[in-house]
C-alpha positions as CSV (number, residue, x, y, z in Angstrom):
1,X,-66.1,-51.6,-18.0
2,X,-63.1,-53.9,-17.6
3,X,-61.9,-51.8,-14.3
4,X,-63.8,-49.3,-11.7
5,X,-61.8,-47.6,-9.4
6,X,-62.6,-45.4,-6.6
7,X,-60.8,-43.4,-4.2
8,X,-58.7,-40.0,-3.6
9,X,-56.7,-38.4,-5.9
10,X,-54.5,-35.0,-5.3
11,X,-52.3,-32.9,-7.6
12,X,-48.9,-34.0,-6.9
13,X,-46.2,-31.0,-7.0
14,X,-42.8,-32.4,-7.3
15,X,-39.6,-30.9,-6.8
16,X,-37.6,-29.5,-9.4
17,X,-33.9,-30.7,-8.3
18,X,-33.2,-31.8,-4.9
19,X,-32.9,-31.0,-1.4
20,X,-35.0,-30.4,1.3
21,X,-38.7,-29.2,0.9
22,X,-37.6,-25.8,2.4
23,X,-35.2,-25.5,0.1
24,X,-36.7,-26.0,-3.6
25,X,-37.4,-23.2,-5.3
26,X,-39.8,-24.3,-7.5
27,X,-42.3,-27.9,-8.3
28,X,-43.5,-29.3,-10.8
29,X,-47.5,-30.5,-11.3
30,X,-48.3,-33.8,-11.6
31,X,-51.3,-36.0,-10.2
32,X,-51.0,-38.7,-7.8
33,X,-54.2,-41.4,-6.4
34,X,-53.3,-45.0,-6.0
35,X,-56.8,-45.8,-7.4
36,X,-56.6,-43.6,-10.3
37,X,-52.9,-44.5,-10.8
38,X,-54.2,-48.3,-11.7
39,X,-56.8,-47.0,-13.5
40,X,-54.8,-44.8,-15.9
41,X,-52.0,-47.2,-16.5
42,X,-55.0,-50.1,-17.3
43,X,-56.3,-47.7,-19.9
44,X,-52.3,-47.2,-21.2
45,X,-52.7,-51.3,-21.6
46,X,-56.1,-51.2,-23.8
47,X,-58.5,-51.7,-20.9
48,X,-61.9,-50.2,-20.4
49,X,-61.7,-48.1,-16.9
50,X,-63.5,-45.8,-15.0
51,X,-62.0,-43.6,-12.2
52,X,-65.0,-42.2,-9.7
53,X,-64.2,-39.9,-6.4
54,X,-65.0,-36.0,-5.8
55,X,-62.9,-33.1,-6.4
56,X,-63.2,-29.6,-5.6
57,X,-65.3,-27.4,-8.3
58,X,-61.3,-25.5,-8.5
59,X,-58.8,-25.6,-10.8
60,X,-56.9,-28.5,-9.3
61,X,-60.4,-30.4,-9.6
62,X,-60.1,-29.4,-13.6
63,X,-56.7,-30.7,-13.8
64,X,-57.3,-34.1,-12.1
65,X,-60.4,-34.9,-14.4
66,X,-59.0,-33.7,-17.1
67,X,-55.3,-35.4,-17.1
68,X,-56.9,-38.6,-15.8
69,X,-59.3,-38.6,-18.7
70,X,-56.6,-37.9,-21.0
71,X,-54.9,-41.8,-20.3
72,X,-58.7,-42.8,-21.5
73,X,-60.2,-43.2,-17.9
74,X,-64.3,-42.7,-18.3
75,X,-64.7,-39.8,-15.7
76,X,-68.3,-39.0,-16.2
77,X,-69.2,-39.7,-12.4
78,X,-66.3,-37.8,-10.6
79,X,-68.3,-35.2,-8.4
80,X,-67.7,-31.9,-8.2
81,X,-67.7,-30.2,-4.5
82,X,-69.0,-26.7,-4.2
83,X,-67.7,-26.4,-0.6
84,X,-65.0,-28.7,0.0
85,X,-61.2,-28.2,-2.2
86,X,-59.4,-30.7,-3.9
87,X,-56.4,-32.3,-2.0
88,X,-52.6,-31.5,-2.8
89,X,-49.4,-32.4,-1.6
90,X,-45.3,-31.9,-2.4
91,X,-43.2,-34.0,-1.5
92,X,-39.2,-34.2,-2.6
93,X,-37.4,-37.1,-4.3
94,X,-36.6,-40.4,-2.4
95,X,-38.0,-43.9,-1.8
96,X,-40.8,-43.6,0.3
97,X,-39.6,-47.3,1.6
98,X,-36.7,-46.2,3.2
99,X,-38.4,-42.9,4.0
100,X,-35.5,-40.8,3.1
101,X,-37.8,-38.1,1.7
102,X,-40.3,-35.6,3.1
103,X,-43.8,-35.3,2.1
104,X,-46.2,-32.9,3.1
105,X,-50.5,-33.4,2.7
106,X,-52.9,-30.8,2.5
107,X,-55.9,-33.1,2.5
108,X,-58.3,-32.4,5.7
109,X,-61.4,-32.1,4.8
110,X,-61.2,-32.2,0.9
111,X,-63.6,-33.0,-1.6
112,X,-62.9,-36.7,-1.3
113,X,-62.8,-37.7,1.5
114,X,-66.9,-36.2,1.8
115,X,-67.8,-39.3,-0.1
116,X,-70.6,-41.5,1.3
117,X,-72.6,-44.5,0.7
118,X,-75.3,-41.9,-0.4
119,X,-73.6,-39.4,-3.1
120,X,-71.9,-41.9,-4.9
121,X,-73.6,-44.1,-8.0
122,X,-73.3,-47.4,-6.9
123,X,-74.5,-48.9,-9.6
124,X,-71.5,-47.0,-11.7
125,X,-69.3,-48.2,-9.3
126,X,-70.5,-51.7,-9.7
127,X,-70.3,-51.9,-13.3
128,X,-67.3,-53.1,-13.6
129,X,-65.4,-56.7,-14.2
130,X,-63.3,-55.6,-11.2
131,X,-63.4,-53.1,-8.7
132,X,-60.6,-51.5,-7.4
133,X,-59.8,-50.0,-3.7
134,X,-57.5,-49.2,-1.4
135,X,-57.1,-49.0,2.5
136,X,-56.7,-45.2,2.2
137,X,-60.0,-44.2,1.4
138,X,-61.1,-46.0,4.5
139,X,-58.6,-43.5,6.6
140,X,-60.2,-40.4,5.1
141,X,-63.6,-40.1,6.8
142,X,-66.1,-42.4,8.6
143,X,-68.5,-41.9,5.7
144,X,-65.3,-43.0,3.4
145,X,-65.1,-46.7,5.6
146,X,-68.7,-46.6,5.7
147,X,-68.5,-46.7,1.8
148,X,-66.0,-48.9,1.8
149,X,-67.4,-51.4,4.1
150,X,-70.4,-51.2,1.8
151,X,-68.2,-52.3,-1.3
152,X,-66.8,-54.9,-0.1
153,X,-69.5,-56.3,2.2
154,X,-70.8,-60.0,0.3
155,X,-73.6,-59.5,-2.5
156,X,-74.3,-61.7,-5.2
157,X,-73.9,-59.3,-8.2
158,X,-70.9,-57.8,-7.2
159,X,-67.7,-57.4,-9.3
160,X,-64.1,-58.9,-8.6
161,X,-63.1,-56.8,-5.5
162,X,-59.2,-56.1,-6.0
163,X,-58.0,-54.5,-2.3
164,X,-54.7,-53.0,-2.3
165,X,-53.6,-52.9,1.8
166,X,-51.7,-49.3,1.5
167,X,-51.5,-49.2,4.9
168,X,-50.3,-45.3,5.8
169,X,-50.6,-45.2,9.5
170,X,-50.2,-41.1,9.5
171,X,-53.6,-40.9,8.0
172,X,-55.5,-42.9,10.8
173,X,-57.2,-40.6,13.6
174,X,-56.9,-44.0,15.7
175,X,-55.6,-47.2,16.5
176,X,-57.8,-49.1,14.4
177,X,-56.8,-48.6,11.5
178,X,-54.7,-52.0,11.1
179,X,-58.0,-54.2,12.1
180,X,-60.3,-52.1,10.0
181,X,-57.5,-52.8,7.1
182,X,-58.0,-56.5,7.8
183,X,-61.6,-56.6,7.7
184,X,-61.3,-54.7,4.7
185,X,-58.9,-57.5,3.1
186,X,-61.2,-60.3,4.1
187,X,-64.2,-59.0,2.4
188,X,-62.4,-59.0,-1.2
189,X,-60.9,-61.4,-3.8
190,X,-58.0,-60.1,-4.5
191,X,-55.8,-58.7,-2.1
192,X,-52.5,-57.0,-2.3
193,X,-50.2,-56.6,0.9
194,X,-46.4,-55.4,1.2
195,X,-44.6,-58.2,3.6
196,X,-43.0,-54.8,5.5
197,X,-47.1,-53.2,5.4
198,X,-48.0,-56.9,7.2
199,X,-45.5,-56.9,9.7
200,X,-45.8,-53.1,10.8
201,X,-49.9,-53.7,10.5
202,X,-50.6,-57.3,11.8
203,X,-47.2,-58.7,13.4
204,X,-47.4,-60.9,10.3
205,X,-44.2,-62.5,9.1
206,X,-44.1,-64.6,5.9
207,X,-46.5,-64.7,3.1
208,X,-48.3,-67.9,4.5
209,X,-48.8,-65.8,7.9
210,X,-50.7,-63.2,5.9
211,X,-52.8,-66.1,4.0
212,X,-53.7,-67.6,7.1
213,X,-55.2,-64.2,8.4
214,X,-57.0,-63.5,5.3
215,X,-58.7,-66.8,4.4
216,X,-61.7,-65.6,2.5
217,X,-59.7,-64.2,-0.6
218,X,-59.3,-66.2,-3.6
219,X,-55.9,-65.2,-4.1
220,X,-53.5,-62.9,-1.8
221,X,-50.5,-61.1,-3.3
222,X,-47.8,-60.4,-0.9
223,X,-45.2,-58.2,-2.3
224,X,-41.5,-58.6,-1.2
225,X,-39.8,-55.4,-2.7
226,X,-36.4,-56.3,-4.2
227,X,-36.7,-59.9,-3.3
228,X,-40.1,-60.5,-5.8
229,X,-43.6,-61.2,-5.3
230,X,-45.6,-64.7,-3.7
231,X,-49.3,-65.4,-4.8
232,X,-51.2,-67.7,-2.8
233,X,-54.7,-68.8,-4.2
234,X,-56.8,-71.5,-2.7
235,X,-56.8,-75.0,-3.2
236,X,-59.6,-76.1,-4.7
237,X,-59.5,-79.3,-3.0
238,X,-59.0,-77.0,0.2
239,X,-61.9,-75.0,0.4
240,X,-63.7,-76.6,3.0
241,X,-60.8,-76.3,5.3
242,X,-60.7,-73.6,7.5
243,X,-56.9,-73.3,7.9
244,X,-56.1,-73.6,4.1
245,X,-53.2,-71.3,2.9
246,X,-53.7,-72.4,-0.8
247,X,-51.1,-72.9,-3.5
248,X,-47.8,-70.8,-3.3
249,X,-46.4,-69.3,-6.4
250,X,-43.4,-67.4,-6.4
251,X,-41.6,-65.3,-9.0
252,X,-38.3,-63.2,-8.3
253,X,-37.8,-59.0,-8.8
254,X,-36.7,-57.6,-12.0
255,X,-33.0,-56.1,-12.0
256,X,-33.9,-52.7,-12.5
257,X,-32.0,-49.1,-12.8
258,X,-35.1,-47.7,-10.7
259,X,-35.1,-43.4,-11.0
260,X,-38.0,-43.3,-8.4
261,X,-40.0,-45.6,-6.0
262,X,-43.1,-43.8,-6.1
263,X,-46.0,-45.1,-7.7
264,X,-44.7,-48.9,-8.3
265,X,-46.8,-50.7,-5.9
266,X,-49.9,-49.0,-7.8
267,X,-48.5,-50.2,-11.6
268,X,-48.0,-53.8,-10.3
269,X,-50.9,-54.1,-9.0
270,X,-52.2,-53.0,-12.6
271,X,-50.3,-55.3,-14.3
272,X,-51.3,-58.1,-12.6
273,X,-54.9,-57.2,-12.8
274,X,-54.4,-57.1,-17.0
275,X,-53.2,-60.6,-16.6
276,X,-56.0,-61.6,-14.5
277,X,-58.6,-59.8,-16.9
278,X,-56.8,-61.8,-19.7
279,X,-57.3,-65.2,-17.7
280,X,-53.4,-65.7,-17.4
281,X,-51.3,-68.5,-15.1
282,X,-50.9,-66.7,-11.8
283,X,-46.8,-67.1,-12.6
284,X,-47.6,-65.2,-15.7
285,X,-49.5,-62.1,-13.8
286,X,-47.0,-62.0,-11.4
287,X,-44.5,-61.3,-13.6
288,X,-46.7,-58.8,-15.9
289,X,-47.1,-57.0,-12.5
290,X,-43.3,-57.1,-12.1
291,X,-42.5,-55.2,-15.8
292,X,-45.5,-52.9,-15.0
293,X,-44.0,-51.4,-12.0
294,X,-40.5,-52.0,-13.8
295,X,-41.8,-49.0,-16.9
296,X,-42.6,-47.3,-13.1
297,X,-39.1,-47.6,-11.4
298,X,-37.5,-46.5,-14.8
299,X,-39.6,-43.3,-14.9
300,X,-39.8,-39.9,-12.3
301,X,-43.0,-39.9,-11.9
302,X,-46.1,-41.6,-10.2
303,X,-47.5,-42.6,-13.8
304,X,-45.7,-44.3,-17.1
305,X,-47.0,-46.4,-19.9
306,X,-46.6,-50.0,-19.2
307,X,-45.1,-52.0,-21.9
308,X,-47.2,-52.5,-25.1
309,X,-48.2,-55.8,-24.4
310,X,-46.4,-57.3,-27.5
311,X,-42.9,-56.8,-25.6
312,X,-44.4,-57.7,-22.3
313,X,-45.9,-61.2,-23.6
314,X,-42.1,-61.9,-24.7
315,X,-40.8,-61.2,-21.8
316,X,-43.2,-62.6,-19.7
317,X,-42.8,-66.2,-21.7
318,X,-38.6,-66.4,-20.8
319,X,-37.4,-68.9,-19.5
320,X,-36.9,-68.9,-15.7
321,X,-32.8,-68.6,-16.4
322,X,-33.6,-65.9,-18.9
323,X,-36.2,-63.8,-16.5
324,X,-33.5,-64.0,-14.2
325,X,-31.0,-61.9,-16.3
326,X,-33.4,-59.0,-17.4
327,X,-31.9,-55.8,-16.4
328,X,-34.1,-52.6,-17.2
329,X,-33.2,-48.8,-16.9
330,X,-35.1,-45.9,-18.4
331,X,-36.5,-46.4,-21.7
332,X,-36.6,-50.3,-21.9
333,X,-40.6,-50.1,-22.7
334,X,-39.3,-48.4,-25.9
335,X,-37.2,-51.3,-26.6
336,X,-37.2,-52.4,-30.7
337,X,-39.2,-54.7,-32.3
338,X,-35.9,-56.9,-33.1
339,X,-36.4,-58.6,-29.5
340,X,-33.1,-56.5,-28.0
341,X,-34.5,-57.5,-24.4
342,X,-35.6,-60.6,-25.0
343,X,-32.0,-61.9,-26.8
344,X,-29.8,-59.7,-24.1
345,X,-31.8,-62.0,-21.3
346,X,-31.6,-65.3,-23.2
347,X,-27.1,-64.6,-23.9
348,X,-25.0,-66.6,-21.3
């Protein structure tokens, strides 16, 4: 497998126009899981994947295997659960930034969040290149951190760990959840952090802040929203140092015509995890993260095919002028095979 990822995912019922959640008449079924989100999207790109987690033995269960296995997601070691129901939640139209929408969870006690370090197949989850979490398994149960702090504890055979912060303070039963978070972040490689979830999570301002609290990563990805994206890996001729903060690389937001927030964060982090699987220039998955959650933004849903990677090598090999001019709205991942993008970017 090129990607293992583990962690909760829910059937999704979105609205079907807008307006408050006491006023729509009617949803439509979709699935949402920051885990499985990256894991679906990497199999849209070509990649081997696996998603593993526990559902309820109920028809939600069925339609979470089966739609996730549909991208091409191996799904032989999700779990069914007997006693325990698969989570759901609806939730109305917005940018879950700004918070101007409403969502409502019915999670407690679901299938997933019964996971521990003994039901699961560690070595399944292991046999990955990379592994992929996220902080809000570790809110779901004390058996869920104990599993978590059993992935990402050091072992010599282990895979890449790739942590995505996702901090959601309404799941937390305590205060601890921003420490736990950090520990979390220091035991893996790759790390990905929202400058807002640092500052509401750690009092951290500035990428180099959050480098200098997470030293043990080899490279620590702090997204900036509109603004872009800064990766800072280690020096190697810094690695003895205790206080190093490594080599800053920066590369600006896509102008995009976004139709809905959710589900972005999870397709850039997929699209910088290609690049990384592909050995590419951190500048390089950086901006392959940026056109992944760009196909995102351009789409109403939590899922979308990222860019065949054709048009996405193109675009990622512009010119810093040229980047700078992109502007994509719904449909651009469909975009010719004349180059339209590419020539619309490159025009003064």
């Amino acid at each position: 497998m090129d990607v293992v990822a583990l962690g909760e995912s829910m059937v999704t019922f979105l609205p079907s126009r807008p307006g408050r959640l006491a006023d729509v008449p009617s949803f439509d079924r979709g699935i949402g899981g920051a885990e499985s989100n990256v894991a679906c999207v990497l199999a849209a790109a070509g990649h081997t994947t696996r998603w593993i987690s526990r559902v309820g033995a109920d028809g939600f269960g069925d339609h979470l295997v089966e739609t996730i296995g549909g991208y091409g997601v191996d799904v032989s070691h999700v779990r069914r659960d007997p006693a325990r129901p698969t989570g759901i939640y609806f939730r109305t139209a917005g940018d879950r930034s700004t918070d101007a929408h409403e969502v409502a969870y019915y999670r407690a006690g679901s299938a997933a969040s019964a996971m521990t370090v003994a039901d699961i197949d560690l070595d399944a989850v292991r046999a990955g290149r990379v592994l992929h979490l996220s902080g809000i398994t570790a809110a779901l149960s004390a058996d869920c951190l104990a599993l978590m702090r059993e992935l990402t504890a050091p072992r010599p055979d282990r895979p890449l760990i790739s942590f995505d912060v996702n901090h959601r303070p309404a799941l937390w039963r305590d205060a601890h959840g921003p420490e736990v978070l950090l520990e979390l972040a220091r035991g893996a490689d790759i790390v990905f952090v929202g400058d807002d979830e640092a500052r509401e999570a750690w009092g951290l301002h500035g990428a180099r802040a959050v480098r200098e609290a997470l030293p043990e990563p080899e490279i620590v990805v702090v997204k900036q929203g509109r603004g872009g994206a800064v990766a800072l890996d280690k020096d190697t001729d810094d690695l003895l140092c205790e206080d190093a903060t490594g080599t800053a690389t920066f590369v600006p937001a896509l102008k995009v015509d976004v139709v809905a927030a959710v589900g972005a964060g999870d397709a850039f982090a997929a699209g910088f995890l290609s690049a990384t699987l592909r050995d590419l220039p951190v500048r390089d998955r950086l901006r392959h993260g940026h056109l992944t959650a760009a196909a995102t933004l351009t789409t109403p849903g939590d899922l979308a095919p990222p860019p065949p990677r054709a048009l996405a090598d193109r675009l990622v090999a512009l010119d810093d002028t040229a980047w700078g001019r992109l502007r994509l709205g719904p449909g651009w991942t469909r975009a010719d095979e004349d180059g339209r993008a590419e020539k619309e970017a490159r025009t003064p």
